[in-house]
Backbone of each chain as nested JSON, in Angstrom:
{
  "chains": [
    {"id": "A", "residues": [
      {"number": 1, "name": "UNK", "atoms": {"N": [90.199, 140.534, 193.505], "CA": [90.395, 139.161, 193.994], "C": [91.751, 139.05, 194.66]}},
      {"number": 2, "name": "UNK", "atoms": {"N": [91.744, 138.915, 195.936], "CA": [93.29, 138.696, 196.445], "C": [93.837, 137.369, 196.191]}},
      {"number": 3, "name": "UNK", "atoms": {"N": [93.673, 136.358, 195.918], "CA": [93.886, 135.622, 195.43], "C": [94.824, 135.719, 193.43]}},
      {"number": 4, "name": "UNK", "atoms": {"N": [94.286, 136.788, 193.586], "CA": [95.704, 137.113, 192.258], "C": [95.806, 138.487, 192.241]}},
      {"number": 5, "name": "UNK", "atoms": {"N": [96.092, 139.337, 193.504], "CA": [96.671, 140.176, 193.516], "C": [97.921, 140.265, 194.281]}},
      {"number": 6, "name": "UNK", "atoms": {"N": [98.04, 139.291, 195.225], "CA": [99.222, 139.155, 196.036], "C": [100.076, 137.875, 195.415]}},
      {"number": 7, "name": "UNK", "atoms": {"N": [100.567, 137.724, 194.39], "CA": [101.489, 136.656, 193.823], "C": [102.819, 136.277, 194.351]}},
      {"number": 8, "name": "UNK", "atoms": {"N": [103.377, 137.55, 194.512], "CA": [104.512, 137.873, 195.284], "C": [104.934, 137.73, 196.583]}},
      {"number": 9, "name": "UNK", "atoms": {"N": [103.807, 137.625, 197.329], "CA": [103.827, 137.74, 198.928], "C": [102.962, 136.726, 199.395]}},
      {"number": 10, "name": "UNK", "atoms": {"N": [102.365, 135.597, 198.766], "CA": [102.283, 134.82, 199.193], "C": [103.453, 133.516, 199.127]}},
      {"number": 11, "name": "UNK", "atoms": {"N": [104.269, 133.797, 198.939], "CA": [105.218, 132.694, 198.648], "C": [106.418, 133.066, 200.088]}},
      {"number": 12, "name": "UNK", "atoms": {"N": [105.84, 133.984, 200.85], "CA": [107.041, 134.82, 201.337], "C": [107.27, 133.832, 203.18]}},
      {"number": 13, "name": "UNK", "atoms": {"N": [106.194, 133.459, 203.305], "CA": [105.725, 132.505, 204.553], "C": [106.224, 131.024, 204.559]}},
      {"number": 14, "name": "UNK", "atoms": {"N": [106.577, 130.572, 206.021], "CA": [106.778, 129.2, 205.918], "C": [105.438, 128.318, 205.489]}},
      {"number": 15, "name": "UNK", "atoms": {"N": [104.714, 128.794, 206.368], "CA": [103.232, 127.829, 205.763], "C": [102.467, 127.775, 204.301]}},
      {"number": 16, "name": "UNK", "atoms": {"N": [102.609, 129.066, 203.845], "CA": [102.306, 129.399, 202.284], "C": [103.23, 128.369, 201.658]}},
      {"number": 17, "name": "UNK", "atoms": {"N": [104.939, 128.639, 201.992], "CA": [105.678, 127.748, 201.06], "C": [105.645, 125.958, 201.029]}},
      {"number": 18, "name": "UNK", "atoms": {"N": [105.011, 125.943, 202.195], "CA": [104.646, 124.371, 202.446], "C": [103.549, 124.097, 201.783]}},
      {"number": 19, "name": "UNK", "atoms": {"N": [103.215, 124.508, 201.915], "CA": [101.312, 124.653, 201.405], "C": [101.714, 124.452, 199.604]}},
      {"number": 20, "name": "UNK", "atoms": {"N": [102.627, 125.547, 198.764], "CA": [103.149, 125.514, 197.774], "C": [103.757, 123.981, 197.336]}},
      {"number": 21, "name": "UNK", "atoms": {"N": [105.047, 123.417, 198.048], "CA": [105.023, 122.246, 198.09], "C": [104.425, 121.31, 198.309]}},
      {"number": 22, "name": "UNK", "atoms": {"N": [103.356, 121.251, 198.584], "CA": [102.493, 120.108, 198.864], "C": [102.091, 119.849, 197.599]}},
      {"number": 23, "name": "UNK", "atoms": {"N": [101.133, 121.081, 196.767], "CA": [100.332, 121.125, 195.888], "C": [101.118, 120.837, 194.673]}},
      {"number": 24, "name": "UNK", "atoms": {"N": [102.479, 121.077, 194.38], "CA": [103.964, 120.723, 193.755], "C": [103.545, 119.006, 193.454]}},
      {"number": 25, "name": "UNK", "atoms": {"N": [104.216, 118.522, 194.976], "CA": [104.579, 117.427, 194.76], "C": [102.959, 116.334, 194.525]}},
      {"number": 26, "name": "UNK", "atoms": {"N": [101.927, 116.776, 195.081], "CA": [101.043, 116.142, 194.405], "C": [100.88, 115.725, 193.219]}},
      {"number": 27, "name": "UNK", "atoms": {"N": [100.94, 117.121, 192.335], "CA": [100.682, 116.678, 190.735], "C": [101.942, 115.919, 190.385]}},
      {"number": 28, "name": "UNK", "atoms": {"N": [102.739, 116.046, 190.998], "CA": [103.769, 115.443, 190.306], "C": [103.909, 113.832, 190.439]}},
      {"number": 29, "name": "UNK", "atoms": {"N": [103.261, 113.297, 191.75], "CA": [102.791, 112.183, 192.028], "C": [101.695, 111.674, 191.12]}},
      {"number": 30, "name": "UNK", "atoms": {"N": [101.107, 112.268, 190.799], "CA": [99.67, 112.334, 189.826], "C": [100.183, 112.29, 188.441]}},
      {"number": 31, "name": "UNK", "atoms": {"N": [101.308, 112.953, 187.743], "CA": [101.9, 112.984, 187.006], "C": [102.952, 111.577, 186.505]}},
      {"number": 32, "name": "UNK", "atoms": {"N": [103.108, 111.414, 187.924], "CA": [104.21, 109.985, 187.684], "C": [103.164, 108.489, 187.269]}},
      {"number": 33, "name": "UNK", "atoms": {"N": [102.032, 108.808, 188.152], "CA": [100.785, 107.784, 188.139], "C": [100.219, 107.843, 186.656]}},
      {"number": 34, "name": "UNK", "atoms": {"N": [100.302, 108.717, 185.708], "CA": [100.117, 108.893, 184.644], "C": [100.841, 108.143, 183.629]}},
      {"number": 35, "name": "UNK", "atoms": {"N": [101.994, 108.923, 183.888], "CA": [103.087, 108.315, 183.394], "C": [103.115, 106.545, 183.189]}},
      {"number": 36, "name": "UNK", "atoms": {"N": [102.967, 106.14, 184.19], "CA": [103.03, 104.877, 184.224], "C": [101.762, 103.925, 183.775]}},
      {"number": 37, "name": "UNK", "atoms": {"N": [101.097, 104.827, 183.727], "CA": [99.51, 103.713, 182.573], "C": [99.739, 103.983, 181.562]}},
      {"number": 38, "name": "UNK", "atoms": {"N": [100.573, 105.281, 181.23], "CA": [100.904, 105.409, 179.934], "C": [102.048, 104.342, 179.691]}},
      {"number": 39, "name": "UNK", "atoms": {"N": [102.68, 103.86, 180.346], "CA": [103.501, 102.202, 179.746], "C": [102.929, 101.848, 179.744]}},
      {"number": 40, "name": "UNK", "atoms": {"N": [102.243, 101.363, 180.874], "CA": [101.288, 100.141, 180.764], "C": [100.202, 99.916, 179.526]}},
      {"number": 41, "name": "UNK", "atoms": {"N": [99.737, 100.682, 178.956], "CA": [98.964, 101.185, 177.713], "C": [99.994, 100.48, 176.563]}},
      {"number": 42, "name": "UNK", "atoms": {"N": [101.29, 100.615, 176.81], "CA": [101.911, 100.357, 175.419], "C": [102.741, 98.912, 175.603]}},
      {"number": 43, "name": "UNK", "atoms": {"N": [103.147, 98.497, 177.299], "CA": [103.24, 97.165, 177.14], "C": [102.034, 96.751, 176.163]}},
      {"number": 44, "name": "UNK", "atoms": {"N": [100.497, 96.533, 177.025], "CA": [99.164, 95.905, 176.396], "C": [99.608, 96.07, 174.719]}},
      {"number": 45, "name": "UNK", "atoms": {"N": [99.701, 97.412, 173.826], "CA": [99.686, 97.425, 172.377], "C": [100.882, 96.265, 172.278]}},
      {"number": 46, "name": "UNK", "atoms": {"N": [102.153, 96.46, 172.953], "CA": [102.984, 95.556, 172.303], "C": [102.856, 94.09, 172.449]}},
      {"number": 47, "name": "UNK", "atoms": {"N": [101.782, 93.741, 173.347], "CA": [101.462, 92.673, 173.732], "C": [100.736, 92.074, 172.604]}},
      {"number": 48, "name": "UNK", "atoms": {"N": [99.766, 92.663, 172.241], "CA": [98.631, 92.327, 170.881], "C": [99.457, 92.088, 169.904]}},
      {"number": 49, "name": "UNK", "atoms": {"N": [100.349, 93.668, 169.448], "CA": [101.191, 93.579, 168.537], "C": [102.134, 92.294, 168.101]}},
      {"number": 50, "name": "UNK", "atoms": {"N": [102.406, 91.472, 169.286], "CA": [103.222, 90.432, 169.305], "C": [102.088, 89.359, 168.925]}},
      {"number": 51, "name": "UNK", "atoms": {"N": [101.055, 89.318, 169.366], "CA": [100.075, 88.369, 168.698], "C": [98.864, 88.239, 167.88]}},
      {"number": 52, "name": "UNK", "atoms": {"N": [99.715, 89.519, 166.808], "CA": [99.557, 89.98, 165.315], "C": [98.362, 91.066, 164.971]}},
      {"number": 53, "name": "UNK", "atoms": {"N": [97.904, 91.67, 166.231], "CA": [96.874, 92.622, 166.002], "C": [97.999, 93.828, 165.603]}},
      {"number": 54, "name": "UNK", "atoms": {"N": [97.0, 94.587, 164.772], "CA": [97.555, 95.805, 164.38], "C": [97.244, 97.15, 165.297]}},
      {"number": 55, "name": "UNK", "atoms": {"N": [98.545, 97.976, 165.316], "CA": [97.848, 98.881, 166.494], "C": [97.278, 99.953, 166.021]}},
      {"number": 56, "name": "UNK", "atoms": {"N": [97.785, 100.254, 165.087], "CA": [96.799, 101.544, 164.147], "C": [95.12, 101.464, 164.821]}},
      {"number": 57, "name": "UNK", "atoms": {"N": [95.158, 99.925, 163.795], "CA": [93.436, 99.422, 163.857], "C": [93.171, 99.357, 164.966]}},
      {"number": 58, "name": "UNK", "atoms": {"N": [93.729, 98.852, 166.032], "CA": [93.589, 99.104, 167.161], "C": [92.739, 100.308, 167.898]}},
      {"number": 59, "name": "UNK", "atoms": {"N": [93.784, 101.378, 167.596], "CA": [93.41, 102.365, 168.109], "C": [92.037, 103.337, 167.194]}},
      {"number": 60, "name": "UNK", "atoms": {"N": [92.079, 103.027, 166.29], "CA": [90.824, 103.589, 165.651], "C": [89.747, 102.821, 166.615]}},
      {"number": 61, "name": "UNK", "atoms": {"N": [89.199, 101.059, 166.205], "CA": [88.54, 100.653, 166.555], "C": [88.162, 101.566, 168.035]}},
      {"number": 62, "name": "UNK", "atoms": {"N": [89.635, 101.879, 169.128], "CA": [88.943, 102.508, 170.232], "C": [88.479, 103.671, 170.188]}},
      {"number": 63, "name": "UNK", "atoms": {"N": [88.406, 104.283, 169.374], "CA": [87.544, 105.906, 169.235], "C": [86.257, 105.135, 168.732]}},
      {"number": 64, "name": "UNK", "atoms": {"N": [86.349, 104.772, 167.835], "CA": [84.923, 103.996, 167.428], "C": [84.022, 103.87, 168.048]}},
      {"number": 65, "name": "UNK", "atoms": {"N": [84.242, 102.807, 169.451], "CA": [83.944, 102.178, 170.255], "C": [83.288, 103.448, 171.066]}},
      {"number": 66, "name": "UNK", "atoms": {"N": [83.909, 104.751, 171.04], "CA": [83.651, 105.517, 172.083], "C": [82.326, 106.922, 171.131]}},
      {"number": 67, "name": "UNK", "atoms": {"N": [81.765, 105.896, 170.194], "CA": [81.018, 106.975, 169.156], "C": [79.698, 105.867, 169.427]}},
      {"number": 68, "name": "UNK", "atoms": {"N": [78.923, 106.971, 169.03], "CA": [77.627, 106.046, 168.893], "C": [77.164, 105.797, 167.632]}},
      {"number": 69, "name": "UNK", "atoms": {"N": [76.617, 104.594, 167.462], "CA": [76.55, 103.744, 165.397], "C": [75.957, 104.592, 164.822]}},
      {"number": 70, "name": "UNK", "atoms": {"N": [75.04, 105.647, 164.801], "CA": [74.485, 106.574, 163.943], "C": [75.665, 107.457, 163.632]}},
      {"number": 71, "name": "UNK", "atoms": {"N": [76.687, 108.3, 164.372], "CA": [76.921, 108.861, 164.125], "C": [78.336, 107.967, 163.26]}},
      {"number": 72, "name": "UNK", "atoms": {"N": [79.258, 106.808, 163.785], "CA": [79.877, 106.164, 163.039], "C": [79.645, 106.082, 161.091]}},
      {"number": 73, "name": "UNK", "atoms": {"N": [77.823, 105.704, 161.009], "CA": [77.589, 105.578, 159.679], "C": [77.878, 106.993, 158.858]}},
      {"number": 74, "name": "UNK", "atoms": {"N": [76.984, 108.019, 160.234], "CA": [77.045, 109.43, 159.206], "C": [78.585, 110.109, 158.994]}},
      {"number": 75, "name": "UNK", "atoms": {"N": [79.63, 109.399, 159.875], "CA": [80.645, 109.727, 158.883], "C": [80.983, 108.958, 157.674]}},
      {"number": 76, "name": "UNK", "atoms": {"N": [80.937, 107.686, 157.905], "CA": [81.332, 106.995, 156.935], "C": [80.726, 107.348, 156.023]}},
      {"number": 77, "name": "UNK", "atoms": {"N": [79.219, 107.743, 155.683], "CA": [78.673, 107.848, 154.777], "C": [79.163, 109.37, 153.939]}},
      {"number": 78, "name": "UNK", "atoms": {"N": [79.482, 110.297, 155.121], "CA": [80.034, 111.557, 154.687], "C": [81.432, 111.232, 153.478]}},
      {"number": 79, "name": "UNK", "atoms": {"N": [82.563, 110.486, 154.484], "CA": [83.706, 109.918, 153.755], "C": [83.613, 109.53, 152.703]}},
      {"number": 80, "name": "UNK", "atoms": {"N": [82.377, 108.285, 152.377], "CA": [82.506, 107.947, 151.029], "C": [81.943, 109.056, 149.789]}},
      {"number": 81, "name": "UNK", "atoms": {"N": [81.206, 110.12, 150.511], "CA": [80.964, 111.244, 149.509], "C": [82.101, 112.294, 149.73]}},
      {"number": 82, "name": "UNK", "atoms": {"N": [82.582, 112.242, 149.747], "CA": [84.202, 113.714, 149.921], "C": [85.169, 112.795, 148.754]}},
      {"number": 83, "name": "UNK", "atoms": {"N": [84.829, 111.604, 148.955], "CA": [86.28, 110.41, 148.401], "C": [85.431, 110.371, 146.845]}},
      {"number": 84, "name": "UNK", "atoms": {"N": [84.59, 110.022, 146.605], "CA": [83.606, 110.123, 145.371], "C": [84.062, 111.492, 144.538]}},
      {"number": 85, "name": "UNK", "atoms": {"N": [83.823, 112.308, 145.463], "CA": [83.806, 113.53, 144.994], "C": [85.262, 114.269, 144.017]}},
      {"number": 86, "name": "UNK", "atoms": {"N": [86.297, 113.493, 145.197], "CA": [87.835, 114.054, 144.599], "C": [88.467, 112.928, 143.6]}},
      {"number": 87, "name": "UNK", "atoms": {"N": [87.483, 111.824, 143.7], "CA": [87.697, 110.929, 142.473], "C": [88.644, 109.855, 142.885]}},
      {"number": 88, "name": "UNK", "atoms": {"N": [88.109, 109.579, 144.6], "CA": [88.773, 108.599, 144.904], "C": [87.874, 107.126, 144.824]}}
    ]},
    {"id": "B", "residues": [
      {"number": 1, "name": "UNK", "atoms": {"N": [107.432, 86.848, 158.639], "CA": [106.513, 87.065, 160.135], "C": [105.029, 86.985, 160.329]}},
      {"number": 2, "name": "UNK", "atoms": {"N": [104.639, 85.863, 160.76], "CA": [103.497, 85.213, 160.847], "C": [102.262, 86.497, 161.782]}},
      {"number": 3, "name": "UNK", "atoms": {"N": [102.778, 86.924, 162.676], "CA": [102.479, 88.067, 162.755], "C": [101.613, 88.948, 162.521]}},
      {"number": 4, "name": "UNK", "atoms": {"N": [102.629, 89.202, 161.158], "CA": [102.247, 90.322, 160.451], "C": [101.693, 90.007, 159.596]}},
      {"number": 5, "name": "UNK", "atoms": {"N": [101.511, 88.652, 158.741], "CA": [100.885, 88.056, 157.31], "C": [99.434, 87.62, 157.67]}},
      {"number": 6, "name": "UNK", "atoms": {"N": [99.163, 87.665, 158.846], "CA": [97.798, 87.042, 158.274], "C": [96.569, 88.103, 159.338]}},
      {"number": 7, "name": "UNK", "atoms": {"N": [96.666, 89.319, 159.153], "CA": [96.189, 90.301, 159.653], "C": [94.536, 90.02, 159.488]}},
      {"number": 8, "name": "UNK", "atoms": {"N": [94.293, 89.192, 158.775], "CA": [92.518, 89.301, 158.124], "C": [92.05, 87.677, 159.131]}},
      {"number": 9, "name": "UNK", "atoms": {"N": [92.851, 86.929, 159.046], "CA": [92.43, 85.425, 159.259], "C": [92.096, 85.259, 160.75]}},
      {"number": 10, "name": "UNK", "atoms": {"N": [93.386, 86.524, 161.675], "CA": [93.312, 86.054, 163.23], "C": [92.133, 86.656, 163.671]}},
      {"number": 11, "name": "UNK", "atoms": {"N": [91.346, 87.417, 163.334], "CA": [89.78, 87.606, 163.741], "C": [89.346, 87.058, 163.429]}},
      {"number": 12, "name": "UNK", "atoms": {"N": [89.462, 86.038, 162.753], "CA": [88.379, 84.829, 162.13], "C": [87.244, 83.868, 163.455]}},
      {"number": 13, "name": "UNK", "atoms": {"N": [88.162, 83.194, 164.226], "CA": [87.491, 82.468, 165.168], "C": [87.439, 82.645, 166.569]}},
      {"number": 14, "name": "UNK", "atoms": {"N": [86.426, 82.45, 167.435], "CA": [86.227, 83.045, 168.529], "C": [87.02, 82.921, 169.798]}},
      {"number": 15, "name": "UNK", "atoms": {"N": [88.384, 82.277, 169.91], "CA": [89.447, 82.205, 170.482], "C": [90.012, 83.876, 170.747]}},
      {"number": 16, "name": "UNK", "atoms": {"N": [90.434, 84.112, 168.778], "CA": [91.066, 85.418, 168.666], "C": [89.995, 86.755, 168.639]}},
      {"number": 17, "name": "UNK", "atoms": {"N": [88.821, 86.254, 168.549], "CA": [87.892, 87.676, 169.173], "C": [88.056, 87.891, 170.067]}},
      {"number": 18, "name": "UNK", "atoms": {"N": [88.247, 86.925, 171.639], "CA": [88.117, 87.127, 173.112], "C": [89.084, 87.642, 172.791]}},
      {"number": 19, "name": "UNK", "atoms": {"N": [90.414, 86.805, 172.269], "CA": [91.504, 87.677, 172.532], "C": [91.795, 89.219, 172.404]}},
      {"number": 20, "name": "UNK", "atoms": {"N": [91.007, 89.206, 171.649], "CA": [90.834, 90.686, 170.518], "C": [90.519, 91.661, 171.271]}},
      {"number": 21, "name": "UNK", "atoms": {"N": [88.882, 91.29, 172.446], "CA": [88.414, 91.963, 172.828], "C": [88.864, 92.063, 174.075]}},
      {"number": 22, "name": "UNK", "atoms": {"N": [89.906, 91.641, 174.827], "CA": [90.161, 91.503, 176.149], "C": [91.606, 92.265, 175.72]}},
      {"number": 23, "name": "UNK", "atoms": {"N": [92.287, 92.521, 174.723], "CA": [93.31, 93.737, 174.424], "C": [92.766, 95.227, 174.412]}},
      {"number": 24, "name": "UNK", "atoms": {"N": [91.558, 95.135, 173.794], "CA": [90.566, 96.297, 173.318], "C": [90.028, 96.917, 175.062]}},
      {"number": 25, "name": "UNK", "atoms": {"N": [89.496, 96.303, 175.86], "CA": [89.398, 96.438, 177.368], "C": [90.073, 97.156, 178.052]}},
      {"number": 26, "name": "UNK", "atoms": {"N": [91.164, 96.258, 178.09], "CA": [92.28, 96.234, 179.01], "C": [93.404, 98.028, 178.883]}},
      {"number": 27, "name": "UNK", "atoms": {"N": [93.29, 98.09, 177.599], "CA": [93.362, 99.449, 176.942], "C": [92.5, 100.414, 177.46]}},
      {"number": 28, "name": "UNK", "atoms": {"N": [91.145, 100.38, 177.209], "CA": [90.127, 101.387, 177.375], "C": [90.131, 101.429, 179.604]}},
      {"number": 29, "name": "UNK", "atoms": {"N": [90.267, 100.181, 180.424], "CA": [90.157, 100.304, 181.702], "C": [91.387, 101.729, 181.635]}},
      {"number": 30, "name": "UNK", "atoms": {"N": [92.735, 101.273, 181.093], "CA": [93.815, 102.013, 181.467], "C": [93.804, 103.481, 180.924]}},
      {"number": 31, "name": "UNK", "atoms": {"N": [93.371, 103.51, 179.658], "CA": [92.633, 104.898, 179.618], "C": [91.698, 105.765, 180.547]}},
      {"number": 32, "name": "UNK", "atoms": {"N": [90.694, 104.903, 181.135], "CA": [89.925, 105.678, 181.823], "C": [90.361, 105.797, 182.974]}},
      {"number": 33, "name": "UNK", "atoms": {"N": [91.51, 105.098, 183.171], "CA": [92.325, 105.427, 185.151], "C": [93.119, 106.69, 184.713]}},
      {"number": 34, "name": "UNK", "atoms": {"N": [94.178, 107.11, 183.478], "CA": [94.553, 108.314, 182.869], "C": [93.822, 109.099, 183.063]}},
      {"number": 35, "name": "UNK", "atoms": {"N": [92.302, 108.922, 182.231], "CA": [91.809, 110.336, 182.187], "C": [91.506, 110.55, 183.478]}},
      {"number": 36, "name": "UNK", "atoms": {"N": [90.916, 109.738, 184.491], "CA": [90.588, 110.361, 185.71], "C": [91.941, 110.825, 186.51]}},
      {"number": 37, "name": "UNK", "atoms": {"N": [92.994, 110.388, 186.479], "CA": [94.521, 110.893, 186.779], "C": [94.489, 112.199, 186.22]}},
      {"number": 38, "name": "UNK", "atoms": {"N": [94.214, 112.507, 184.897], "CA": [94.185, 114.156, 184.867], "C": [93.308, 114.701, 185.136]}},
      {"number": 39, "name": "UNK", "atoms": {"N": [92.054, 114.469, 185.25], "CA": [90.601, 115.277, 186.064], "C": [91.597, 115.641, 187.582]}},
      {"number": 40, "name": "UNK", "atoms": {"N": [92.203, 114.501, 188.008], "CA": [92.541, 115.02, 189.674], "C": [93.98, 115.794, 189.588]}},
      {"number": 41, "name": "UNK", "atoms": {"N": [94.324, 115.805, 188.491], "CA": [95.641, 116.927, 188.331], "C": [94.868, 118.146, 188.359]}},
      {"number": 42, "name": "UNK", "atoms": {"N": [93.862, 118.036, 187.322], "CA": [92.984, 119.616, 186.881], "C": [92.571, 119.976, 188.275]}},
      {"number": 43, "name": "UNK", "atoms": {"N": [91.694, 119.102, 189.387], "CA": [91.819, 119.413, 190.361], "C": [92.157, 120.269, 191.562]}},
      {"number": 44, "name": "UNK", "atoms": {"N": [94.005, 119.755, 190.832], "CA": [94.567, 120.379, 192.285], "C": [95.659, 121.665, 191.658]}},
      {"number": 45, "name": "UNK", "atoms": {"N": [95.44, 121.959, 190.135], "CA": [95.739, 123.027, 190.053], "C": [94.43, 123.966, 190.313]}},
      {"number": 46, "name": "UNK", "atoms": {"N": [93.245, 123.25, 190.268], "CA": [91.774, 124.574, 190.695], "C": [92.072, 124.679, 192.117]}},
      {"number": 47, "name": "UNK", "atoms": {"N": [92.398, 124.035, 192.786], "CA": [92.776, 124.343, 194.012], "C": [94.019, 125.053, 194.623]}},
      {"number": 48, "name": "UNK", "atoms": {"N": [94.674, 125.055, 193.766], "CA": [96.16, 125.876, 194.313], "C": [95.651, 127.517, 193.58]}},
      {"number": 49, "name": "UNK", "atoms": {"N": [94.976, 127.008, 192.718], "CA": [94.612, 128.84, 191.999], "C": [93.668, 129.622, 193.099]}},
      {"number": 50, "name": "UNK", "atoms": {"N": [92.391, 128.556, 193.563], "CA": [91.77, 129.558, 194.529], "C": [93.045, 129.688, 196.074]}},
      {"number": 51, "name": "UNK", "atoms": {"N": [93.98, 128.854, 195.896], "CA": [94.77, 129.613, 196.996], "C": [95.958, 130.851, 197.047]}},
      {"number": 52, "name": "UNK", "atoms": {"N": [95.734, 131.032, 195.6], "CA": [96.494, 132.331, 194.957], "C": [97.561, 132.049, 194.177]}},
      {"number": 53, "name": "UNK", "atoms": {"N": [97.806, 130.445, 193.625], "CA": [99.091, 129.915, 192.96], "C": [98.725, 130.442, 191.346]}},
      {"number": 54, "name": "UNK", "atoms": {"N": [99.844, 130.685, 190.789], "CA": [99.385, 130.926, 188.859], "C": [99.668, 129.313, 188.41]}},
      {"number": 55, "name": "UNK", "atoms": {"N": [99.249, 129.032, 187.78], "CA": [98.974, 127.615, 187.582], "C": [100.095, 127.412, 186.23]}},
      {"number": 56, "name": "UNK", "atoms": {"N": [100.449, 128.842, 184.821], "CA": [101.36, 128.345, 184.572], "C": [103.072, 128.536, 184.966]}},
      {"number": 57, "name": "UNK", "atoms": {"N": [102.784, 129.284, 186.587], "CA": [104.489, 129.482, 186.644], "C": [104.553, 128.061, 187.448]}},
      {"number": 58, "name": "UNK", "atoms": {"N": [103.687, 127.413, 187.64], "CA": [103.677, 126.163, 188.964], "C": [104.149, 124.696, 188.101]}},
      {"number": 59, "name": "UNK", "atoms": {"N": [103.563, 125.189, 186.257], "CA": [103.734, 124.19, 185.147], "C": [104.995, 124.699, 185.011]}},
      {"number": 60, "name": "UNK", "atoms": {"N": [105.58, 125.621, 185.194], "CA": [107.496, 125.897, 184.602], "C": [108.211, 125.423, 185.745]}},
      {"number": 61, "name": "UNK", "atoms": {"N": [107.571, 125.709, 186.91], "CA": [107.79, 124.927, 188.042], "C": [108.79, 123.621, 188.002]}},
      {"number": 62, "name": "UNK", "atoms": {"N": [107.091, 123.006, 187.573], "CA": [107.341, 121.321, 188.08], "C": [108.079, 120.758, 186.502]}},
      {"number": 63, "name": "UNK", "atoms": {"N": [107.939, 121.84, 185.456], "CA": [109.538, 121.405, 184.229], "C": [110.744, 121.501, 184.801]}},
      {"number": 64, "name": "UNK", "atoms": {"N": [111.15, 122.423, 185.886], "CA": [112.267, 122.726, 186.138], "C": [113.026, 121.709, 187.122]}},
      {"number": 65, "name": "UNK", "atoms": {"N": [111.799, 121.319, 187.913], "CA": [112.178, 120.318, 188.626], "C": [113.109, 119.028, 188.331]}},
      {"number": 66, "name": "UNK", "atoms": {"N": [112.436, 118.773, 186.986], "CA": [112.953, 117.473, 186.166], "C": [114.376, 117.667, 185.682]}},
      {"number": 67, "name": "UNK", "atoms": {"N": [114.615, 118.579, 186.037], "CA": [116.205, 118.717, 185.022], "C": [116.953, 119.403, 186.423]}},
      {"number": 68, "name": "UNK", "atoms": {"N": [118.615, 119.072, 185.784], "CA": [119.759, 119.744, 187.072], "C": [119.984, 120.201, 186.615]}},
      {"number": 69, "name": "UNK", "atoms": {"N": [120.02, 121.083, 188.151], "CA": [120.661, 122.505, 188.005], "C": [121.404, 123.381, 187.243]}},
      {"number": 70, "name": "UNK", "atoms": {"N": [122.321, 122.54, 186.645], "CA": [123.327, 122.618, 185.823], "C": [122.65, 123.401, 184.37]}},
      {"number": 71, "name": "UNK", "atoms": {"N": [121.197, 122.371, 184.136], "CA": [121.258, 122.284, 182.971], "C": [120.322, 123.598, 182.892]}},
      {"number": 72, "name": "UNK", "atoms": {"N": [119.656, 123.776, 183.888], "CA": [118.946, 125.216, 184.16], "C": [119.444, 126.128, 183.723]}},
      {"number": 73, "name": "UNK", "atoms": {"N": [120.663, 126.438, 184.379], "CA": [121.769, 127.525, 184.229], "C": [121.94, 127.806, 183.125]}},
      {"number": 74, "name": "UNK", "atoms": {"N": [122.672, 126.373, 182.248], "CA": [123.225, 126.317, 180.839], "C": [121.679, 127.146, 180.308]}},
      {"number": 75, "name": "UNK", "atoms": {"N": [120.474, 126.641, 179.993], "CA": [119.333, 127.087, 179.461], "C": [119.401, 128.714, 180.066]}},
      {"number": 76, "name": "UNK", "atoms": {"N": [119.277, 128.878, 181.359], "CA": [119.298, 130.332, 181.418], "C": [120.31, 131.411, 181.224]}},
      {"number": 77, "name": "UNK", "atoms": {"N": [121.565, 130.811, 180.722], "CA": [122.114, 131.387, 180.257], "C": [122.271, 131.977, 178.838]}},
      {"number": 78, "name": "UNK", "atoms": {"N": [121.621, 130.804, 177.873], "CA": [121.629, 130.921, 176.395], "C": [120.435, 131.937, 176.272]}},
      {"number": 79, "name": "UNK", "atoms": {"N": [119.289, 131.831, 177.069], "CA": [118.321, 132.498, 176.577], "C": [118.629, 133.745, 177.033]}},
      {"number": 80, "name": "UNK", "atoms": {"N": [119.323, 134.08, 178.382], "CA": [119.235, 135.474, 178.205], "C": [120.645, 136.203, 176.907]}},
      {"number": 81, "name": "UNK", "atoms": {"N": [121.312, 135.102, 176.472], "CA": [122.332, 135.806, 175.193], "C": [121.215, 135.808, 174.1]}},
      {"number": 82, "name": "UNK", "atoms": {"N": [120.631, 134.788, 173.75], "CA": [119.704, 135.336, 172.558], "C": [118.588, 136.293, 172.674]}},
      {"number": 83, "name": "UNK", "atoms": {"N": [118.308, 136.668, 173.979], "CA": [117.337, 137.679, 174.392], "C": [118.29, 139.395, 174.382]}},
      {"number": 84, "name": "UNK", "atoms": {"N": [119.701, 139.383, 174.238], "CA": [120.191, 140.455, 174.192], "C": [120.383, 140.641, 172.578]}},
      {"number": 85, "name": "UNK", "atoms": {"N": [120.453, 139.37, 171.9], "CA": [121.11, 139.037, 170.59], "C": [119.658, 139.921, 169.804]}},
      {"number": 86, "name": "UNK", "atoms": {"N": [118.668, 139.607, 170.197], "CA": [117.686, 140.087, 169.057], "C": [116.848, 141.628, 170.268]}},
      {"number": 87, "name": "UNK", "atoms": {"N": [117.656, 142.14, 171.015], "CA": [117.689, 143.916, 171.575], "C": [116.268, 143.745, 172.863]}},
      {"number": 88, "name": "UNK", "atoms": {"N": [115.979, 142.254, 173.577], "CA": [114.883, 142.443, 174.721], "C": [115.982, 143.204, 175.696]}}
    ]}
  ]
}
């Protein structure tokens, strides 16, 4: 595969190294765009938080949300037998 | 802190459900603009690899970027003393 046999010598060109920077500063644009829903994600928690939701619960409820109710029960139902079991 | 004391009561009436559920949303929209933000990172490192880039010297890369020069140095300097310190 030349594509990972020449590592070295493709970097050696003006157009390769542009080409290099491009693909650079993309993710890093992509990276910053990230970055920033990731505030925005935690303004919103501190927002709730301020009008007394809990974020823990919060954030469970959203995995929850992202399960389907059969399988929700068959853990719960698992949980309360492991917790039974160790004598909780 | 009112807040924090009545964690059971503010889900009670359907004011603080909307509210509830329009925090719960607003969360999950901004999650799913993230995850698709990293699908198009994953992207454009599959694309710099079929153009012959290694995808993790491009991730030490775009770390190095974030920090000055300075502090590069300082780092590449310590590591190559502890890299003589233990006989690489």
């Amino acid at each position: 595969m030349s594509a990972k046999t020449a590592p070295q010598t493709i970097v050696a060109n003006k157009t390769t190294q542009d080409q290099l920077r491009a693909f650079i500063e993309r993710i890093e644009r992509l990276e910053e765009e990230k970055k920033s829903l990731s505030q925005d994600i935690g303004d919103v928690y501190r927002e709730a938080t301020s009008n007394g939701y809990d974020k823990k619960i919060m954030r469970k409820l959203i995995a929850l949300r992202k399960k389907e109710p059969a399988q929700i029960q068959e853990e719960k139902d698992l949980l309360d037998i492991y917790m039974q079991a160790v004598g909780m």
